[in-house]
C-alpha positions in Angstrom: 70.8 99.1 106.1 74.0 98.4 106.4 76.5 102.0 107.9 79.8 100.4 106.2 78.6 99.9 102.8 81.0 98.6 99.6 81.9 103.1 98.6 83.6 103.3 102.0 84.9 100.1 102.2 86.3 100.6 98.3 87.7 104.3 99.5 89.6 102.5 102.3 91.0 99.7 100.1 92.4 102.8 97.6 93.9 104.0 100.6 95.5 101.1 101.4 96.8 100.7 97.9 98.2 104.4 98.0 99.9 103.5 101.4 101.7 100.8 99.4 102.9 103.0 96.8 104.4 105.4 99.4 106.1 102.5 100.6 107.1 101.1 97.5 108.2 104.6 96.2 110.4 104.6 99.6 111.9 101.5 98.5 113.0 103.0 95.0 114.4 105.7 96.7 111.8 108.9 94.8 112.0 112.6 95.9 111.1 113.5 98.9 108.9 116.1 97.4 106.9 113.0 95.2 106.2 111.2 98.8 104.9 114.2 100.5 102.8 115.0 98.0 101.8 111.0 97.8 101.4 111.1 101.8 99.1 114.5 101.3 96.8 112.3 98.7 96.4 109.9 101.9 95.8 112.2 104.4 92.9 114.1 101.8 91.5 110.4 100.5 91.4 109.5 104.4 89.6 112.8 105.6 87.1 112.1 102.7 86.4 108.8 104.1 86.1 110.0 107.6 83.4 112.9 106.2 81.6 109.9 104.7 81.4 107.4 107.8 80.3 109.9 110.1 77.3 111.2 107.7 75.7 108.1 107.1 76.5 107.3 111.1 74.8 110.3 111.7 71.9 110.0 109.3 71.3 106.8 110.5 71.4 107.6 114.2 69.4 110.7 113.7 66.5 108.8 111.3 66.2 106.4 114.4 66.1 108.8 117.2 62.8 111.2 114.6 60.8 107.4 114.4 61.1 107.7 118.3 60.7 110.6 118.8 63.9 111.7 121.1 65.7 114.9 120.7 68.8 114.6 118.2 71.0 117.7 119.7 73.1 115.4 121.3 73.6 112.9 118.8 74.6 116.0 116.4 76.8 117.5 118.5 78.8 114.4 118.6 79.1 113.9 114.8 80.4 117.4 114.8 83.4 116.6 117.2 84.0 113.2 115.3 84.4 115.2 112.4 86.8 118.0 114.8 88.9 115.6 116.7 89.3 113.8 113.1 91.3 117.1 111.9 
């Protein structure tokens, strides 16, 4: 199994071709108000990804840590502050 799988990798790629629109849109000189809300369509597709990397991290980690039998508090309460110092 592979954690960084082609749908987070293809999420990321959108991002990067949003990015280039912001910067393109800069370029033509567009509203203000048209970048922000460009920007905020980054920030949303980025958080997205984040939600996604961390889940499968963490269902990975924790499907390891069941087969041998170790507690998975810990590895849960790291996820959760990812996902916190993410925000």
């Amino acid at each position: 199994m592979t954690l960084y799988d082609d749908k987070v990798k293809n999420r990321l790629k959108r991002v990067e071709g949003q990015v280039r629109g912001i910067l393109k849109m800069m370029d033509d000189e567009k509203s203000c108000q048209d970048i922000v809300t460009q920007m905020a369509a980054v920030r949303n597709a980025l958080d997205r990804a984040i939600g996604v990397v961390v889940s499968s991290n963490l269902e990975h980690c924790i499907r390891e840590q069941i087969e041998k039998g170790e507690d998975t508090e810990e590895t849960i309460k790291e996820a959760v502050n990812l996902l916190v110092k993410s925000r």
